[in-house]
TORRO-956117 format. One record per residue (C-alpha): residue in three letters; chain; x, y, z negated. Coordinates in pm, whole numbers, plus 50000, padded with zeros to 5 digits. Last residue first. Example, Ala and Ser with C-alpha at 12.3 -4.5 7.8 and 13.67 -1.06 7.14 Angstrom:
<sites>
<site SER A <51367 49894 49286>>
<site ALA A <51230 49550 49220>>
</sites>
This chain:
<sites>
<site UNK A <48006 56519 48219>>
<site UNK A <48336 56422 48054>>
<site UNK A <48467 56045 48029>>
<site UNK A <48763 56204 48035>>
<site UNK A <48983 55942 48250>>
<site UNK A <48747 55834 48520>>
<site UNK A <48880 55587 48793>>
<site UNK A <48654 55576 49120>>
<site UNK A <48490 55247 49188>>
<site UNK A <48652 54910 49203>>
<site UNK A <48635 54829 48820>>
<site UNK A <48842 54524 48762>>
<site UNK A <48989 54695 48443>>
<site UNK A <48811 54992 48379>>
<site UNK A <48763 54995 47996>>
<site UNK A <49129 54996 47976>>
<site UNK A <49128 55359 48120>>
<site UNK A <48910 55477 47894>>
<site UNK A <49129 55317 47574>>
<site UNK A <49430 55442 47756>>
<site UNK A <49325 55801 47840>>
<site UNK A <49235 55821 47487>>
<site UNK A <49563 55660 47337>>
<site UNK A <49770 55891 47559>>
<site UNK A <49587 56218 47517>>
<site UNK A <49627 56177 47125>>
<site UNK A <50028 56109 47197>>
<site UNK A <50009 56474 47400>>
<site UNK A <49907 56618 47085>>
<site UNK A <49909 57034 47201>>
<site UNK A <49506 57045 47149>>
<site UNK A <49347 56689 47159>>
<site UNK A <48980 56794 47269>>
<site UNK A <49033 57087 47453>>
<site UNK A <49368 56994 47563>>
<site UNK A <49207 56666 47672>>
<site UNK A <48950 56876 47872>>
<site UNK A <49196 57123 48042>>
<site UNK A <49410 56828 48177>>
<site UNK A <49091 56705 48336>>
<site UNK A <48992 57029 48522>>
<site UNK A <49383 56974 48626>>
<site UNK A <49308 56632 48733>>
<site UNK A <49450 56349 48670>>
<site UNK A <49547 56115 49003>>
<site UNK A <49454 55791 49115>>
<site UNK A <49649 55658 49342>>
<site UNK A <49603 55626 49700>>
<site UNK A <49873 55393 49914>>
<site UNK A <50165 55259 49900>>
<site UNK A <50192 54955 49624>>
<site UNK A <50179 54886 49251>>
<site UNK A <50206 55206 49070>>
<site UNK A <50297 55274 48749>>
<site UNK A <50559 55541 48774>>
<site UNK A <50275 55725 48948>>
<site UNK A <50031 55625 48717>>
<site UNK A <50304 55780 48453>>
<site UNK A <50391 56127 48674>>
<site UNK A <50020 56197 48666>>
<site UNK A <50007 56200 48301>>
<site UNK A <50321 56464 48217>>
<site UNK A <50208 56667 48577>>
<site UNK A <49886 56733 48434>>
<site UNK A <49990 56795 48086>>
<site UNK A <50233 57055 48224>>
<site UNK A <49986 57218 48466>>
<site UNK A <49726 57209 48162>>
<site UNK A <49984 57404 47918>>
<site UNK A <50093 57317 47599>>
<site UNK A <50161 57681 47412>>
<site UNK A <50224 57602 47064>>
<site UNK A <50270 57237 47087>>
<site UNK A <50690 57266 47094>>
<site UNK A <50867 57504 46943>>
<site UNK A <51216 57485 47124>>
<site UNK A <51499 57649 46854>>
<site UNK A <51874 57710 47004>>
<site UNK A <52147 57768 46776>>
<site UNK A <52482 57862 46788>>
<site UNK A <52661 57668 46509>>
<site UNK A <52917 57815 46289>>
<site UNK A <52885 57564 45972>>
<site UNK A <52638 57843 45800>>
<site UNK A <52463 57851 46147>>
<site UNK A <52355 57528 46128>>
<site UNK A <52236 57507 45773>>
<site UNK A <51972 57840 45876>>
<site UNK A <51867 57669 46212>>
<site UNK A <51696 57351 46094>>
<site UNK A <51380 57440 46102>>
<site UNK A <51193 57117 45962>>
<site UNK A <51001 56870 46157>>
<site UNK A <51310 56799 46395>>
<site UNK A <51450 56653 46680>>
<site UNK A <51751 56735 46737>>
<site UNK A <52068 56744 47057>>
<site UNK A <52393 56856 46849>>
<site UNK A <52702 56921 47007>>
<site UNK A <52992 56797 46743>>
<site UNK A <53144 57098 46513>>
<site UNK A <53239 56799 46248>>
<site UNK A <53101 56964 45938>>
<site UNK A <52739 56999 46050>>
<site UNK A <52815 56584 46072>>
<site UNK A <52948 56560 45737>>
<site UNK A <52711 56824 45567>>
<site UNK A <52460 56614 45718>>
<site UNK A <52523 56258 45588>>
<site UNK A <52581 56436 45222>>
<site UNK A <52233 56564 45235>>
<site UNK A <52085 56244 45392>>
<site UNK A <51909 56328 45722>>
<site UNK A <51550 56322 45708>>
<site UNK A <51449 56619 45907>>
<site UNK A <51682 56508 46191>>
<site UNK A <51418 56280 46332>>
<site UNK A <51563 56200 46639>>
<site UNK A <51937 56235 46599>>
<site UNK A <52144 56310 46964>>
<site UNK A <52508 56351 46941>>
<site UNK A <52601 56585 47227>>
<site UNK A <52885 56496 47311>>
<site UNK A <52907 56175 47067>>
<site UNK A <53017 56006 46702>>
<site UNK A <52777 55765 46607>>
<site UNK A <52604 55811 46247>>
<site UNK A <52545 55416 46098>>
<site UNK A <52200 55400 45989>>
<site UNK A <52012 55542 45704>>
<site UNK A <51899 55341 45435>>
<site UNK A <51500 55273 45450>>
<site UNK A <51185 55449 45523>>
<site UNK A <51118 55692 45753>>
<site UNK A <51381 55582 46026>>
<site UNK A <51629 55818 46141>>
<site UNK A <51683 55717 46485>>
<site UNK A <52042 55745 46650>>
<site UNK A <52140 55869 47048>>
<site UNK A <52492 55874 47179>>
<site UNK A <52574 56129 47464>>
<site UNK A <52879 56095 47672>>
<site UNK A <52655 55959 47942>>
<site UNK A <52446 56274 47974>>
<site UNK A <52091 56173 48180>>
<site UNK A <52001 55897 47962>>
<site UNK A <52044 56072 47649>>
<site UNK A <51871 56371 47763>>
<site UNK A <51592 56196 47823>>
<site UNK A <51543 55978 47495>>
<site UNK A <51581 56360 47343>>
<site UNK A <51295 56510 47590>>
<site UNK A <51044 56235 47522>>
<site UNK A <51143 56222 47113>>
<site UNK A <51036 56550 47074>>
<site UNK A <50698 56494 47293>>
<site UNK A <50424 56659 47056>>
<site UNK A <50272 56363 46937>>
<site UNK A <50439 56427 46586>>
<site UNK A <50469 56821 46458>>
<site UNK A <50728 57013 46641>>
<site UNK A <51081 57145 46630>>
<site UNK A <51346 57026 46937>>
<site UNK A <51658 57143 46807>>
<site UNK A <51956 57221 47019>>
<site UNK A <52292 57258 46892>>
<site UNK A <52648 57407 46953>>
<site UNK A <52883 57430 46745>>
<site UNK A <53116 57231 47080>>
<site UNK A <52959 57280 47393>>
<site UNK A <52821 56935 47545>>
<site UNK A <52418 57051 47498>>
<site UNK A <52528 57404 47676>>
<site UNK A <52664 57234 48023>>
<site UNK A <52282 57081 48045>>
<site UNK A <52116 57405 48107>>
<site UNK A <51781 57368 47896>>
<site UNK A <51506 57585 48048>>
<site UNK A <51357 57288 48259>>
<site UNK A <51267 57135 47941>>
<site UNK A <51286 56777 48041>>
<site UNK A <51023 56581 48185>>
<site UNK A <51067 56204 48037>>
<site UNK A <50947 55905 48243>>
<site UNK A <51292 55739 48282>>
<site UNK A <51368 55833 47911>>
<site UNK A <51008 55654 47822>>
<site UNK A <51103 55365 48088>>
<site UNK A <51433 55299 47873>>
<site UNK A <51270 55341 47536>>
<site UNK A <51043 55052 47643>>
<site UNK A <50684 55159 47761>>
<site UNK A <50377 55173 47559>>
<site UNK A <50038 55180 47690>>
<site UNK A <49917 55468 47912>>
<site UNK A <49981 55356 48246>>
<site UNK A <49728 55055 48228>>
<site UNK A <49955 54817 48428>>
<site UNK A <50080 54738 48798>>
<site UNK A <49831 54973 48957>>
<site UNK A <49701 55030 49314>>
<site UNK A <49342 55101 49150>>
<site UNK A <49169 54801 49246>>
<site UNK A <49518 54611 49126>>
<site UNK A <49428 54701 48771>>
<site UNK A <49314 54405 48633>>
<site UNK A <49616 54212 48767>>
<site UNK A <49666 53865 48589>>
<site UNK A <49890 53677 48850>>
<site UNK A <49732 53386 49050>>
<site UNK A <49768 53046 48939>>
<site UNK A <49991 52872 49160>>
<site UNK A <49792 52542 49243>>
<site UNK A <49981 52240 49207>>
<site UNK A <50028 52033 49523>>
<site UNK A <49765 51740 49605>>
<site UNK A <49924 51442 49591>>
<site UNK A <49951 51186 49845>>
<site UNK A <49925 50838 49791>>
<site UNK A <50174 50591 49864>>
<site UNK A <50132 50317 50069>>
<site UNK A <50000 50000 50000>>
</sites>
């Protein structure tokens, strides 16, 4: 008797809820610290030569949500003599790299001691801060640069910010859905200057979608 043929395996196909809309993934989940720096728009008043100039620092001050830790995950990327450290809330802190610029997210929580050290060294300084940091830099000789950030988020810049994620997002050529700028003046509406608010709501609308063929909505507005 001869041998009997076997059907081949089916592949199963590929879980892609969003492929009606030309995307890979819902674009407002979380991305890797790599994809955020990718994704990052940095402050296009920044010139680059001044974050490598010794005593000199750059603090990024603004309440969470705002986007401090965007612009510092992009500036790291972009300058490879950078080195980039995370204060975490809780626990010991970690082990202070030595860089041009060295780049602390979350410079509010630096040890005393841990600061002086570093304020000490005349190292480029790239921060992101709750607390004004300006008065303790200038005592160690530090020109100072302060960006406020929340106070004056603009629609064109929120616009561009969520646009520039379904772009990053998408799956193949072709249309894409695109925020707004009517939109972009809703969520600041409803979120004010907390661009991480605008995230998990365009997210949760934008996961109720999946599969949808019709027209994506990311307000839900009238």
């Amino acid at each position: 008797m001869g041998k009997m043929l076997m059907n081949p395996p089916s592949v199963a196909r590929p879980w892609m809820p969003w492929e009606h809309h030309n995307l890979t993934r819902n674009p407002f989940g979380e991305f890797t610290r790599e994809e955020r720096a990718e994704l990052s728009i940095l402050d296009e008043n920044i010139d680059v030569s001044d974050l490598v100039k010794p005593r000199h620092a750059v603090q990024w001050i603004g309440k969470c949500g705002r986007g401090k830790t965007s612009q510092l995950l992009g500036w790291s990327a972009r300058i490879p003599t950078s080195e980039y450290v995370y204060l975490p809330e809780d626990g010991p802190c970690p082990a202070i790299p030595s860089g041009e610029p060295l780049i602390i997210d979350e410079a509010q929580r630096l040890p005393r001691r841990i600061r002086r050290d570093i304020f000490s060294s005349g190292l480029p300084l790239v921060l992101a801060t709750h607390r004004n940091l300006s008065m303790a830099l200038r005592r160690y000789g530090y020109e100072v640069c302060t960006v406020q950030l929340g106070r004056s988020t603009s629609a064109p810049h929120v616009q561009t910010l969520m646009n520039t994620r379904l772009e990053y997002c998408r799956k193949s050529f072709g249309p894409l859905p695109q925020l707004s700028l009517e939109d972009a003046c809703w969520l600041i509406r409803r979120f004010g200057s907390d661009i991480r608010a605008m995230e998990n709501h365009l997210y949760d609308q934008v996961q109720t979608q999946a599969y949808n063929d019709g027209e994506m909505q990311f307000t839900g507005r009238a």
